[in-house]
Steps between C-alpha positions, in 0.01 A plus 500: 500500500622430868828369345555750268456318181322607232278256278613578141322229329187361635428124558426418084584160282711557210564259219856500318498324142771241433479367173181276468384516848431768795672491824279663788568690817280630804702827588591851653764725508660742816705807549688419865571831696884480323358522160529150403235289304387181615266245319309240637356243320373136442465273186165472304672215344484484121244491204493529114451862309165527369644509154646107581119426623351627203747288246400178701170550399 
């Protein structure tokens, strides 16, 4: 890149358990030209775990 940072992760959406429910992000990670690690990232916003869906039913 023209800046000299490297794209480490690409643009992906992860989703991080926390207890009964899912908490979502839109994200990607960085490597600046000193070495340091930079993540950018917006909220999904929240959901239930499939396994809470399926005891609803």
């Amino acid at each position: 890149m023209e800046a000299g940072a490297i794209i480490l992760i690409p643009m992906e959406e992860r989703w991080y358990r926390q207890k009964d429910e899912e908490a979502g992000n839109r994200q990607f990670v960085l490597v600046d030209p000193d070495g340091y690690l930079l993540r950018f990232f917006t909220n999904l916003g929240r959901r239930p775990t499939s396994a809470s869906v399926t005891s609803i039913r």
